[in-house]
C-alpha positions, -999 to +999 in steps of 0.1 A: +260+790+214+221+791+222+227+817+250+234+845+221+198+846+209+194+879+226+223+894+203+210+887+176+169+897+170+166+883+132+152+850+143+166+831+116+208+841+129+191+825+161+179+794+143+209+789+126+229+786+155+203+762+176+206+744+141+247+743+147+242+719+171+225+693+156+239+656+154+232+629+132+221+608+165+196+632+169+184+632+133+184+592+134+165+589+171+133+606+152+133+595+118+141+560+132+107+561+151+078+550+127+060+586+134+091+604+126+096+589+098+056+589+083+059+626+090+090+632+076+080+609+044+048+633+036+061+662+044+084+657+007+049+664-007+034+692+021+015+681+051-012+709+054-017+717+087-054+709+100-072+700+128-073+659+119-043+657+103-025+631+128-064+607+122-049+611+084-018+597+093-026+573+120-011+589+144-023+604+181-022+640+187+005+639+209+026+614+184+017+642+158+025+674+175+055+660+197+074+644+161+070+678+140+083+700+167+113+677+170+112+678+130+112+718+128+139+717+159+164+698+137+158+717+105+143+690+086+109+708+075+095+739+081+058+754+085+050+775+057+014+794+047-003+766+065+013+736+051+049+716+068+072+707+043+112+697+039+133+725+042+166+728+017+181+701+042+154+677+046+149+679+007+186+669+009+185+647+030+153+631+015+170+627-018+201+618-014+212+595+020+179+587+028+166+571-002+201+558-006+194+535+026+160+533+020+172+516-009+201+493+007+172+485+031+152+475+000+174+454-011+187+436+019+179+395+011+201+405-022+229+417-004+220+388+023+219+365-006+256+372-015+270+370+019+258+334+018+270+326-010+306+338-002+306+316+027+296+283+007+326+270-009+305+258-042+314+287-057+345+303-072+351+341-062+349+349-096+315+336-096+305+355-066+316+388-077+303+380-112+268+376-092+277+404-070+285+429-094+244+422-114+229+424-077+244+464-075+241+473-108+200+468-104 
């Protein structure tokens, strides 16, 4: 599918197909890195685009520079007038599934806390899932 970028000269046909082939291991292998993932967490707000950006963030040049080319590759932000920021996916993505596990993450000695707690004959099921159903509606 890459191979027909010379058929088509609007750039963004071309990007949509390199875009085509995109999995969610790919998307997961750079926001799981603690780079990707700072990036891709200030970019919701704009990362303008200057010279000591990456000091701002903590990050090396290379970390920088090597994390929002593999951003832009898979679509998740975009440069625009100076400034990175999500693109319509990466706004998805930001609001929906990823703050969804962000959250689950969040929340993980709760959910730990039930699991226990369904092992441990002292309590009843009904007890558990009485417990169970407080823990997810907070």
């Amino acid at each position: 599918m890459l191979n027909q970028q010379y058929k088509y000269p609007d750039k963004t046909i071309f990007m949509a197909n390199a875009m085509a082939n995109i999995t969610v291991k790919d998307v997961f292998s750079v926001l799981s890195k603690e780079d990707g993932h700072a990036i891709f967490l200030a970019a919701r707000d704009g990362i303008k685009a200057t010279m000591q950006i990456h000091a701002t963030l903590k990050l090396t040049k290379k970390q920088y520079y090597t994390r929002i080319q593999q951003l832009v590759k898979l679509g998740l932000i975009e440069k625009v007038d100076g400034t990175y920021q999500h693109t319509s996916m990466g706004s998805n993505l930001y609001s929906g599934p990823y703050y969804e596990l962000s959250e689950l993450v969040r929340r993980s000695r709760e959910f730990s806390m039930i699991d226990m707690l369904k092992k441990n004959s002292r309590f009843s099921k009904e007890e558990i899932d009485k417990f169970a159903s407080k823990v997810n509606q907070s």
